[in-house]
VOGU-3710 file (C-alpha; in Angstrom, 3 decimals, decimal comma):
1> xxxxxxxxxx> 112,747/60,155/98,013  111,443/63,789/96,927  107,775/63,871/95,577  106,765/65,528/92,373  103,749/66,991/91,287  102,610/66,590/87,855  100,281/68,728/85,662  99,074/67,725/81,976  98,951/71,486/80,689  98,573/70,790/77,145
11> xxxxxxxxxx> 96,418/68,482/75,138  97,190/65,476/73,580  95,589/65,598/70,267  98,294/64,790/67,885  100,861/63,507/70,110  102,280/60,089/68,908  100,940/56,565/70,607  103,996/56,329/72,576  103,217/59,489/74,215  99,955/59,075/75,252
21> xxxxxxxxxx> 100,989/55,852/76,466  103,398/57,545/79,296  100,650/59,659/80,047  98,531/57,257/80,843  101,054/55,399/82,865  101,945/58,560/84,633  97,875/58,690/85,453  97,278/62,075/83,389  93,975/61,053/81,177  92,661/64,588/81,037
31> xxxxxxxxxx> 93,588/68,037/80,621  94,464/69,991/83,735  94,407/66,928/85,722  97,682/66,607/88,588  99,082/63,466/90,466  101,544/63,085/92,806  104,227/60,787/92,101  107,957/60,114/93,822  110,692/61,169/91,929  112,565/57,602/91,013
41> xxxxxxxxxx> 114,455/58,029/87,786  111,553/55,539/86,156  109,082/58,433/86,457  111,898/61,318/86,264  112,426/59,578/82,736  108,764/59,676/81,616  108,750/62,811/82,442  111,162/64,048/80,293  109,661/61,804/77,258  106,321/64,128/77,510
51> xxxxxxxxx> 108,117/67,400/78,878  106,424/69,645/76,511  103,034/68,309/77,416  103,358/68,530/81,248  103,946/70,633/84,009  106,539/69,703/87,220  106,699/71,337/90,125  108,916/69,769/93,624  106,690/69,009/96,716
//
């Protein structure tokens, strides 16, 4: 499976609970922080929840 790299590029000051809930299960906790995930459809779809938030790039 293809990796992903993830960047939190904006903040998440007035996001709703739900969001901040996939970004803590995606392990983004603070701004500017990046992880490494694979790209299963599980993450692809959290992704996509907190698009606006978050920066992908393919490894």
């Amino acid at each position: 499976m293809a990796k992903i790299r993830i960047t939190q590029t904006r903040s998440r000051i007035g996001s709703t609970v739900r969001q901040k809930k996939t970004l803590d299960a995606l392990g983004l906790r603070k701004l500017n922080r990046t992880v490494e995930k694979e790209a299963s459809p599980q993450i692809l779809g959290m992704v996509k929840k907190v698009n606006h938030l978050v920066k992908v790039e393919e490894i």
